[in-house]
N, C-alpha and C positions, 0 to 999 in steps of 0.2 A: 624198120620202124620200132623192133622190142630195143635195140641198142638204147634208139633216141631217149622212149619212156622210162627205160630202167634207172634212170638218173636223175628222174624227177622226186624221190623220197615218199613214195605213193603210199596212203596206207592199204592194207589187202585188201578192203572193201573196193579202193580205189582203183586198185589195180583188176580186179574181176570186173568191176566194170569197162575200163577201158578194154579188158579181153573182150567183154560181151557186145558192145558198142564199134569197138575199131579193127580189130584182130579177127575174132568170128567171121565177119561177113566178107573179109578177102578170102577166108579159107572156104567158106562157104564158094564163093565165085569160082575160087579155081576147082575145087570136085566137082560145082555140074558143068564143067567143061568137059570132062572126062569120065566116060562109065565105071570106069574101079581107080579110084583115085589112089594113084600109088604110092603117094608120100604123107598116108593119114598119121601114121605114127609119129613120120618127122615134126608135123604140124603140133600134134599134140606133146610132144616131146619139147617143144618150142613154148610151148603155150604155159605149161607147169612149169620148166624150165623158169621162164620169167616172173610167174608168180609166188614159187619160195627161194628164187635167186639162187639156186643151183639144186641141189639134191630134195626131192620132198620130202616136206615135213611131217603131211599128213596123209594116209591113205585116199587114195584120190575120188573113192567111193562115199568116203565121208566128206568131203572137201565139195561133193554134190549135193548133198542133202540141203534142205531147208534150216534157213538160221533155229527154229524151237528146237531141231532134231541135231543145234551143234555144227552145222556146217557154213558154207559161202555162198553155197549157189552157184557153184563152177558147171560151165555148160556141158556136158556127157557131149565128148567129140563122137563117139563111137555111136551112140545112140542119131546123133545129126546128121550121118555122113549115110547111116544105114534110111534113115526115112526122106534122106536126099534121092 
């Protein structure tokens, strides 16, 4: 599914959203299949991966913050998977 969307010229807004909306919640489905979900990194590695279209651009702790505090509002995979 990142294949399909990475093609459409999304802007970043754009594209966090489609993370938070279509992305999130398969990753979501397949950790509470499983007690220790063992491909969180992969996921998230997939997920940034797609949104600065290879290497990031920006620390990924600020790329979570709140747009006044400069950031996207990228979901904290680690944070989700832990209160999963």
């Amino acid at each position: 599914m990142i294949n399909i969307w990475s093609s459409r010229g999304l802007s970043i807004y754009g594209e966090v959203t489609l993370i938070k909306t279509l992305l999130i919640p398969k990753v979501v489905y397949a950790w509470s299949l499983s007690p220790a979900p063992k491909y969180r990194y992969r996921y998230r590695y997939l997920i940034y991966k797609y949104l600065w279209k290879g290497k990031d651009k920006v620390i990924r702790v600020s790329a979570m913050n709140n747009h006044k505090e400069g950031g996207i509002k990228v979901i904290d995979t680690e944070s989700l998977m832990k209160s999963l």
